[in-house]
N, C-alpha and C positions, 0 to 999 in steps of 0.2 A: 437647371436646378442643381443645388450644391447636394453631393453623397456625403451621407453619413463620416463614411472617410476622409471627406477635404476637409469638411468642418472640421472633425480632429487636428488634419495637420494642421490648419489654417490657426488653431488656438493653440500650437504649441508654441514655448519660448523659443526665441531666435540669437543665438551667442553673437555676440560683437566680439569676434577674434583678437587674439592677444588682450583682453583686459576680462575681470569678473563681469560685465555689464549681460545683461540677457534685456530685449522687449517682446511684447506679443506679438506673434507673426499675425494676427487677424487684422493689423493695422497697418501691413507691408503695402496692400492694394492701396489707402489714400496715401502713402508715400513716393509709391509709385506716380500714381496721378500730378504729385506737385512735380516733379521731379521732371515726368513729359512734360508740364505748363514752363517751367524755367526752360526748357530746352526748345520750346515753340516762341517763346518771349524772345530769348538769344537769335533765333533765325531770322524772324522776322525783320531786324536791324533796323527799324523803326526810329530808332533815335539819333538824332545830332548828337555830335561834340557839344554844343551848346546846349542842348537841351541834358544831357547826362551832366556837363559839369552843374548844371542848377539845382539837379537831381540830388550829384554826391552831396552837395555842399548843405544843402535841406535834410540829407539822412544824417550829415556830420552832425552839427548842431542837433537834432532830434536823439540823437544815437548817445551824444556826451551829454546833454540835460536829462535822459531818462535815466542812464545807466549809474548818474549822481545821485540822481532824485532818489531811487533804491535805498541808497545806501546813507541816507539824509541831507542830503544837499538843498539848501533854501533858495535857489538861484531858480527864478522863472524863464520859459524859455527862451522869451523875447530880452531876457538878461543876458542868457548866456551866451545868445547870440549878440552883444555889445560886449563883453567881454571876449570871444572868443574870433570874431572877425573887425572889430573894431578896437579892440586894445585897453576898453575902457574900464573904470573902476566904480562900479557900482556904491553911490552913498548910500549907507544904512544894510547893506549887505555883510555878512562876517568874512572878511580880506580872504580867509581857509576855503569859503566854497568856492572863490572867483577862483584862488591859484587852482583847487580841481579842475575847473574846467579849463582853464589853461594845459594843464597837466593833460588833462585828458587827450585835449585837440593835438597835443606833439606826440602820443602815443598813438593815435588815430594815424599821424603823419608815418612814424616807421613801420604802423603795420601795413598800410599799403607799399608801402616799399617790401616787404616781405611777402605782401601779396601777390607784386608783379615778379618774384624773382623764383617761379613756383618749382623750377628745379632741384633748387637747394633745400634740405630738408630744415624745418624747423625745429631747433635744439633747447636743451634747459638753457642757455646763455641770452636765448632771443628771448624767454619767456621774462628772464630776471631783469634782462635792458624793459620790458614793457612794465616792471614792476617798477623799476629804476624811475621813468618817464611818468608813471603813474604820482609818485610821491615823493617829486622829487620839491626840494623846499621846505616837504611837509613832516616827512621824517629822517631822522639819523639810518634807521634801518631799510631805507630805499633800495633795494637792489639782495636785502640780504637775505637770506633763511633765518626761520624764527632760532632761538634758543632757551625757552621755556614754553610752558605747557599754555593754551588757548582753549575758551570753551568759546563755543556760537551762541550768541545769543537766542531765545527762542525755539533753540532744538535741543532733543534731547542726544541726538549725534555728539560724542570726543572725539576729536579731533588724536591722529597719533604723537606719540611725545616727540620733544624734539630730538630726542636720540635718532629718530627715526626715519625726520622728514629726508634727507642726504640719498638714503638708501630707496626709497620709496620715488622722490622724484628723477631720480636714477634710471628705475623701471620705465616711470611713465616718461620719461626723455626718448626711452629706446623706443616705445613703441608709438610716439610722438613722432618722428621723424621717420617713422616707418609707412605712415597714415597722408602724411605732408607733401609727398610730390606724387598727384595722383597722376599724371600726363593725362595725353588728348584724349585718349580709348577710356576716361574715366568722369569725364564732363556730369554734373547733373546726374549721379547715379546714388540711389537709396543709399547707398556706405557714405558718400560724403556725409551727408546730414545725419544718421547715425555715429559718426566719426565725431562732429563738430560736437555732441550731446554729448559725448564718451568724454571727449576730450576736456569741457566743462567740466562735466559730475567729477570726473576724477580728480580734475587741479581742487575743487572747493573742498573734496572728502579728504586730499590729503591736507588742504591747509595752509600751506608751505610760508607762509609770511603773519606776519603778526596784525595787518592792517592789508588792505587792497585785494583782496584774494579774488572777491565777487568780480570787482571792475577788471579784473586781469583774465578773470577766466571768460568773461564777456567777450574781449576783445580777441583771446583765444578761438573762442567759438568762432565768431566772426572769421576771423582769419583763414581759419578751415574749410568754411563754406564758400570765401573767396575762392579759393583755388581752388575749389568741387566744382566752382560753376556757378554758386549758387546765389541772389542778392544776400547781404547782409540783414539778421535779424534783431532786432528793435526790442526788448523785452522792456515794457511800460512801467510807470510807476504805478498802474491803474492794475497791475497783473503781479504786482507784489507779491501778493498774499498765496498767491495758485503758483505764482514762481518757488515760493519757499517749501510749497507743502511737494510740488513735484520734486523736490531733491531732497526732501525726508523720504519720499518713497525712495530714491535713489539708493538711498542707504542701505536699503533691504537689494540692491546689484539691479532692481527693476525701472528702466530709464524710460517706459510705454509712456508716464504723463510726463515727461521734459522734451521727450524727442516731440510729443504730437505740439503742446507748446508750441517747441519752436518752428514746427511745421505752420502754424495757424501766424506766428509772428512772418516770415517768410512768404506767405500769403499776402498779406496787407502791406509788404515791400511789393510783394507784384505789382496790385494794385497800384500803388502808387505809380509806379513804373510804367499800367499800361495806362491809367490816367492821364501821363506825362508824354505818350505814344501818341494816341486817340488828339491830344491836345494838340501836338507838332501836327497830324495829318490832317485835322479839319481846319486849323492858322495855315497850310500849306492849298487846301483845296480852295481856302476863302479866296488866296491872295491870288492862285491860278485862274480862279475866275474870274476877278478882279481886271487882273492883269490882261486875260483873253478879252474881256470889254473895254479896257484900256488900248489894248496895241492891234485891235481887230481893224479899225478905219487905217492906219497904217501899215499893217500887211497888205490888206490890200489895195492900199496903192502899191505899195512896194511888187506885186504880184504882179498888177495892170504895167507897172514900171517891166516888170522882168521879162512879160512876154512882148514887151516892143525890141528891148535889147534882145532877146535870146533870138527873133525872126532876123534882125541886122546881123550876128553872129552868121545866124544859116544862110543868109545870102552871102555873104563874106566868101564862107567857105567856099559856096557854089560856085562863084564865081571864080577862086583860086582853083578848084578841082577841076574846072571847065577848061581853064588856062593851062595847067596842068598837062589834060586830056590830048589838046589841039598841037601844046610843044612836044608832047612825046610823039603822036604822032605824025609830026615836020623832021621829028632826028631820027633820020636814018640809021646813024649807028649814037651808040648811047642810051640810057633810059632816064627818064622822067617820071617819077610815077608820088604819090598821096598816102598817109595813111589818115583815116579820121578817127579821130580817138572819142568821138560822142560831142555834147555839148556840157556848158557847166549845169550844176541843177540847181533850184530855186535855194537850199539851204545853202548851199558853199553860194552863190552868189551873195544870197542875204549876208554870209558872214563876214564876204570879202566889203561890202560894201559898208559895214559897220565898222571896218576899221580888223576887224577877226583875221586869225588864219585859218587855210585851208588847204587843206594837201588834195595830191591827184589831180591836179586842174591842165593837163595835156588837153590842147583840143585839136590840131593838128599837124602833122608832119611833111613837108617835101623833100623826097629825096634826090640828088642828083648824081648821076655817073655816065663817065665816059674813061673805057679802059682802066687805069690806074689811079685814076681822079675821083673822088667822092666828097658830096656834101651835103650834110642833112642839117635843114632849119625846124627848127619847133616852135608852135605858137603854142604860147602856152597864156595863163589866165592870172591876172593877181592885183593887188591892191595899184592903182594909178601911182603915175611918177607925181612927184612934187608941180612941175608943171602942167601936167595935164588934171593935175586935182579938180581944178578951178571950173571940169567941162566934164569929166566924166570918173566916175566911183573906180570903176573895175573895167579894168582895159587888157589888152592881148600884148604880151611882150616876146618880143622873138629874140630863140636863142640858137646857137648852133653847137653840133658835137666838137668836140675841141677836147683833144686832138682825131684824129677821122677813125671811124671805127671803135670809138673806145666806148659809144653810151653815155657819156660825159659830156652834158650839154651846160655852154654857159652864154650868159646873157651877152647881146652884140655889144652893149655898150659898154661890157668889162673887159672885152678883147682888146691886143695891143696892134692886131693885125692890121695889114694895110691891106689886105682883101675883103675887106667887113663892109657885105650892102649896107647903108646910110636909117635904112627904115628899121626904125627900136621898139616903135610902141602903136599900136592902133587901139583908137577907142572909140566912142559912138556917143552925140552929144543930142540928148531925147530933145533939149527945146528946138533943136534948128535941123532935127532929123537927118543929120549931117555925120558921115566917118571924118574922125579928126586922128592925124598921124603925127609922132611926134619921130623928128629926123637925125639924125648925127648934127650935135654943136645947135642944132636950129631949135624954135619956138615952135608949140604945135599950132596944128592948121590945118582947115577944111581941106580935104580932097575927093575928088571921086574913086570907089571902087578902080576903076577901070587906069585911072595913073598912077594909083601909087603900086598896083599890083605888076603893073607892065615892067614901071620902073626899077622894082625887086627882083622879077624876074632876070633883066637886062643886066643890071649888075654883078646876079650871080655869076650871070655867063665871062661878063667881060674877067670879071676879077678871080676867078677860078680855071676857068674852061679857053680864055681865049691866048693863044700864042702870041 
């Protein structure tokens, strides 16, 4: 239960530093709220690149037909989007509101470019280029500060004279660019969006241009809340009316109804955004399912396939480790000895077999010494040679260290050695349940465990070990 006391604090004003603005602190709590929602939306990473580009490109268009509409632009939105992504020139439309939105959408273009570059502070020169971009075509004064006096239509707000505007955006430049690079420790925090309101209310109360002030200071705001973290806000032409009266109150320095505004605008970007989330993951869970019903009779075969090859594997081995076993213990002096590195598992197999890579596929090693003589062959695992495609997916290729002791294994058939045993490749052919070895310079072809193993053996010995 709130005391007497928090209440009070809770409805005191709250200074927006460096500017006149104050809101009521009683509103800090749902700021806060949206604030944790933007920053739960961001984690979550829910969206594609593909899905966010469709995203931007749906807010652009919505973002440049409202922010016209405001300000009387007759272009519907499904115009403005032929106009603005198709190039087109609307008949019976006034050629003034198409160049807007033309105008608009390159002004839209460099403020993301200012958005991505959140280091650099945003200066009066960036605000005038947006001014610039805004009307450009449409007026002589594009780019410029007024130099006579303006009244707002439908307020009873004056605007300050032009004497004045220079010295005034002066101010608000400095504290502009003070608000502009919030870094990482500032993501999605109540001041951005206080900031982005600040930074509106003030560009419109001072005025600073004869024409475009609203659309400039839009894109302002916008921009601010970009780099706070925050999605861009959307202010309707349906919210007109509640837009204009929130920046008469602003006039009196109290920004509570423009900041909640654009909190509620901000909102319905969520929305949109988790609509656009929610959408990706049930098109993603359809297609997983889909797919799992689709490629289920094919695993497993592929599975019923894996465990005939991975038993031929382990008898391989056994029978090398047994051979192994029997010549080290025949040499007297010398050793012979195995390491076994496991077998391949059912996913690096599937992967090799579809043509994939896969790392780690050691399956095992023979070592040999005698005094000062060493040599280690590796079986290792990988995509079938060219000729052995025809019989088997994924076969054992042997390599040796090269040079002796370095850990530097390379395949027998890259070597220039003329001590290199003949056997390259073994693989396992499921129709004829048959080991098939493919040999130096030769074709492959059925062998028995028991000959081609003897025969690798004998090899080593002669072409290494024998005097």
């Amino acid at each position: 239960m709130l005391t007497t006391s928090s209440v009070l604090i809770a409805m005191v004003d709250v200074e927006i530093e460096g500017t006149a603005y104050v809101y009521d602190g009683s509103s800090s709590p749902d700021f806060c709220k949206l604030a944790d929602r933007v920053k739960a939306m961001r984690a979550q990473g829910h969206l594609s690149p593909e899905v966010l580009y469709r995203i931007r490109k749906h807010f652009r268009i919505k973002s440049i037909y409202h922010s016209n509409a405001i300000e009387g632009n007759l272009l519907a939105v499904g115009e403005t989007r032929q106009v603005v992504e198709l190039g087109l020139t609307i008949t019976g439309k006034p050629l003034k509101d198409q160049a807007e939105a033309r105008n608009l959408s390159e002004a839209i273009n460099f403020l993301e470019e200012l958005a991505g570059n959140a280091a650099t502070p945003i200066t009066e020169n960036d605000i005038r280029q947006l001014h610039t971009l805004v009307l450009s075509g449409l007026s002589d004064e594009a780019g410029s500060y007024r130099s006579v006096q303006v009244a707002i239509s439908g307020s009873e707000y004056s605007p300050p004279g032009p004497e004045s505007v220079r010295a005034e955006m002066a101010e608000f430049g400095r504290w502009l660019s003070s608000v502009s690079t919030p870094g990482d420790d500032a993501f999605a925090r109540v001041s951005g969006l206080v900031a982005a309101a600040a930074a509106h209310t003030w560009l419109v109360t001072i005025h600073p241009f004869i024409d475009g002030n609203g659309r400039v200071a839009r894109l302002l705001m916008n921009l601010l809340l970009m780099r706070h973290g925050y999605p861009i806000a959307i202010i309707s032409k349906e919210d007109r009316l509640r837009y204009y009266d929130a920046l008469e109150w602003s006039q009196a320095s109290d920004l509570t109804p423009f900041i909640r505004l654009l909190a509620e605008c901000i909102e319905e970007s969520l929305e949109e955004y988790e609509a656009a989330a929610k959408e990706q993951r049930d098109q993603k869970d359809w297609a997983q399912s889909l797919a799992e019903k689709f490629t289920k009779p094919e695993r497993v075969r592929a599975e019923n396939e894996y465990e005939v090859w991975r038993n031929a594997m382990e008898l391989l081995k056994s029978y090398i480790q047994q051979t192994v076993g029997v010549f080290d213990q025949a040499a007297t002096i010398g050793k012979v000895y195995s390491r076994d590195f496991g077998n391949l598992e059912f996913e690096k197999y599937s992967a090799l077999r579809q043509g994939a890579s896969a790392k780690r596929t050691w399956f095992l090693r023979v070592d040999f010494r005698l005094a000062e003589t060493s040599a280690r062959y590796l079986f290792f695992f990988a995509h079938a040679s060219y000729t052995m495609r025809a019989r088997c997916s994924v076969t054992l290729h042997v390599a040796r260290e090269e040079p002796p002791n370095s850990y530097n294994y390379e395949k027998l058939e890259n070597l220039q050695s003329t001590n290199v045993p003949d056997l390259f490749e073994i693989g396992y052919e499921m129709s004829k349940e048959r080991f098939v070895v493919r040999p130096r310079g030769g074709r492959p072809r059925m062998r028995p465990i028991e000959d081609f193993t003897k025969q690798f053996f004998e090899e080593i010995v002669a072409r290494h070990f024998a005097s």
